[in-house]
N, C-alpha and C positions, 0 to 999 in steps of 0.2 A: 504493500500500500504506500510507503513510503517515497516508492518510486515515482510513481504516477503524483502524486501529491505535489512534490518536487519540479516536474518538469515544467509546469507554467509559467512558476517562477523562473525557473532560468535557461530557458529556452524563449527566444524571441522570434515567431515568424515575420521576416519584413512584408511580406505580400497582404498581410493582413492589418485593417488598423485598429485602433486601440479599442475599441466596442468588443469587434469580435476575436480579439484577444480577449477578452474580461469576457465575456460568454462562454469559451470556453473553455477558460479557469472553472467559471460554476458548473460548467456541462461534469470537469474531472470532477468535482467535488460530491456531484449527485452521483456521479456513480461511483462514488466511494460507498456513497451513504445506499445507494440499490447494491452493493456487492455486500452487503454487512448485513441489510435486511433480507438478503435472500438464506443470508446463513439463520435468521434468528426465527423464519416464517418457515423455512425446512426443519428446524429440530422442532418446535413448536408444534408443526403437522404432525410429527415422529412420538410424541412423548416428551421431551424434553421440556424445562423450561429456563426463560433466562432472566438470569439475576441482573445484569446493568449493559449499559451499551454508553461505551466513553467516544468522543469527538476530540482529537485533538491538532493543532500542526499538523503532527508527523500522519495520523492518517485514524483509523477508528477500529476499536474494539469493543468485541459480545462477550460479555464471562456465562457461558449456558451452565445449568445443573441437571443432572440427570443422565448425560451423556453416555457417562462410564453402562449406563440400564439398557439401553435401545441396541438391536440386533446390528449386525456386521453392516448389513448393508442401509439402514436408516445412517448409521454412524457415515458412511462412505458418500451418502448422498448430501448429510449435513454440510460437510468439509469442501465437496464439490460444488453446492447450490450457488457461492461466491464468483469463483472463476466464471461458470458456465452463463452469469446472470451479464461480465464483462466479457464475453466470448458473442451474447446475446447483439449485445450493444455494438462490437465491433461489427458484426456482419450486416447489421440494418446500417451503419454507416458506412460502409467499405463502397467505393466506386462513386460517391457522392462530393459535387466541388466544394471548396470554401474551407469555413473550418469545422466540416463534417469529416476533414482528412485527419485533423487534427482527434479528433474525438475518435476514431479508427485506431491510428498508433497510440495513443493513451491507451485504450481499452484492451486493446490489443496486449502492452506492455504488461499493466496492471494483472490480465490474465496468466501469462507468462509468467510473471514473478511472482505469482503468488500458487504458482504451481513448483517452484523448484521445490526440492528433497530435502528441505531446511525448516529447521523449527525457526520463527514460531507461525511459519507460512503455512496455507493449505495444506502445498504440498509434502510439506514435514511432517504433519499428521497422519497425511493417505498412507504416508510409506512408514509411519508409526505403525498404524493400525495393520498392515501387508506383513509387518516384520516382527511385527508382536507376535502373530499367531503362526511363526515359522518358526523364528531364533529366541524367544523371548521377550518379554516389554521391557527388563531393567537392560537386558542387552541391546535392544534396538534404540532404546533411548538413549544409553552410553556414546553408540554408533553414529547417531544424529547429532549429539551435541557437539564431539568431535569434528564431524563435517560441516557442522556450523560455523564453528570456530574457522575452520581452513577456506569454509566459501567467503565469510565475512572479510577475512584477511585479503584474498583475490580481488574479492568487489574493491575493499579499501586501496589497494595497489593500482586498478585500472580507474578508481577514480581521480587518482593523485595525476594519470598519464590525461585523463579524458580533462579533467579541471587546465593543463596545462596546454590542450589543443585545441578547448574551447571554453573561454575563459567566462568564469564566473557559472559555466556547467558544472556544480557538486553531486548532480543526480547517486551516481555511484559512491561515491565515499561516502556521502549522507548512508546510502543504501547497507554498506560494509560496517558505519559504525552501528547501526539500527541491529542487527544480524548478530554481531558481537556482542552485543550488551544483551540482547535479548537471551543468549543460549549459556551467556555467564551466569543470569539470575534464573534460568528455568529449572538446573538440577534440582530444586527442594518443592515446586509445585508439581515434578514430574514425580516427585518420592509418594506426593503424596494422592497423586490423582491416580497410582499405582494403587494405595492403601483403599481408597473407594472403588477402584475397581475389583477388588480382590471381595470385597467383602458383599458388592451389588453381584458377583458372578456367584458366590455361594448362594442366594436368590434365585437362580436361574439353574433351570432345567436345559444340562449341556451333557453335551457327550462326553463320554468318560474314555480316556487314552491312559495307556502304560510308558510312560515316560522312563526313559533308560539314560541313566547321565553318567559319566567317566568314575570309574572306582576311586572310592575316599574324598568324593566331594563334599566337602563341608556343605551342612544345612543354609547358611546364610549365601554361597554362592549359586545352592540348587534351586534358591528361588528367583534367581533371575534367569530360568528358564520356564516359567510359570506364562499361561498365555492369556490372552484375552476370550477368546471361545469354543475351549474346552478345560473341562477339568481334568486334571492329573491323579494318578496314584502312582511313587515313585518308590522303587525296588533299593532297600537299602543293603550296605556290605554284608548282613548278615542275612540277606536274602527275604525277610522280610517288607511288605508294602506298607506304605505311610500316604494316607490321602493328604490332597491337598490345604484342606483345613487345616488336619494336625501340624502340618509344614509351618503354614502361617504360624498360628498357635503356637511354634514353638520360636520362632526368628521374630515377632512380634508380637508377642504378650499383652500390648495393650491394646490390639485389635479387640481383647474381650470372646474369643470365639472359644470352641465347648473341651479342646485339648488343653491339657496341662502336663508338662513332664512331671512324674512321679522323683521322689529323694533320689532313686538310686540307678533313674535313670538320666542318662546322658544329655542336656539340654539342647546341644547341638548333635545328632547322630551322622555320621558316615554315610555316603550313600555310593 
């Protein structure tokens, strides 16, 4: 969103004059605001509800509840409903003179970036949600922050190159520090949007798999192979199975859920 938000400002079509420049400053702006209300009218249809919808400079956020509740593919269509509502916009503008060309590549943009594989975009979600239920959520999350980290640093680099080929263009660095900062503060909302997810899937009627993980895995590393939809029973070193519950239950205790290690057993077990 960031991107898109940016360009008005420092981008100047000369062929255009100053009206419809300022027209289509408010054209980005509204569809900032229809990209944000397509996410908050999709989860709403879904089940979900949401808590607040912030406007700011940099661009606009929905905080939804419920989320972690609603099936694979409501969750897929929520994350999606944004891009597809500026994918919408760009194709009713495309081929159109003036500054409907303008409103085209914003839209266009806007969609694109908010589809890349990076939190705390769309498309860092989608590929959350794809990678949670292959490789794990604390894993896939680990994986995303990482590459957040490394695409923000990119952006940040070819903004430093684009600001100096076209001057007073920040689009990109803006975009690189936005990316940074956002994937430095997410590890502890992701710890814990984990914990409501773990506790809304014991709620739910999933399919039950036998999960096989590397001999002598500690309990607190085996649950970052825990997924988002299905439940697990995992085969510990002494050949024993441990549902998923008890897992929780014993790596986090004050989830409150129905396991308790006994005195003389092992708090953490081998698996």
């Amino acid at each position: 969103m960031i991107l898109s938000i940016h360009l008005p400002f420092f981008y100047r079509d000369n062929n255009l004059p100053p009206i419809l420049s300022a027209i289509t400053a408010a054209t980005i702006i509204i569809s900032l605001l229809l990209h944000e209300l397509a996410h908050i009218a999709t989860v709403k249809a879904c089940g979900g509800q949401v808590k607040k919808l912030r406007i700011r400079l940099l661009g606009t956020t929905a905080w939804v509840k419920g989320l972690e509740k609603l099936d694979p593919w409501r969750q897929y269509a929520t994350y999606l409903a944004g891009p597809a509502v500026n994918a919408t916009i760009a194709a009713v503008a495309w081929g159109r003179p003036g500054f409907w060309q303008n409103v085209f590549i914003y839209n266009l943009v806007l969609c694109i970036f908010n589809l890349l594989p990076i939190f705390p975009l769309d498309g860092g979600r989608l590929v959350q949600l794809f990678l949670g239920n292959r490789i794990g959520i604390l894993r896939a999350n680990r994986l995303l922050l990482k590459s957040g980290l490394a695409i923000g640093t990119v952006l940040m680099g070819l903004g430093v190159v684009q600001a100096v080929l076209y001057p007073w263009n920040v689009t990109l660095l803006c975009a690189g520090v936005y990316v940074r900062r956002k994937n430095k503060q997410l590890p502890t909302q992701l710890y814990w949007e984990f914990i409501q997810a773990m506790k809304a899937k014991l709620r739910r009627n999933l399919r039950v798999i036998e999960l096989n993980l590397p001999k002598n895995m500690p309990a607190t590393k085996a649950v970052e192979y825990l997924r988002w939809n299905v439940y697990a029973h995992i085969k510990t070193a002494n050949s024993l199975m441990i549902s998923e519950r008890e897992l929780l239950a014993i790596v986090y205790p004050f989830m409150h859920l129905t396991h308790r290690p006994q005195d003389n057993e092992n708090p953490l077990p081998k698996f």
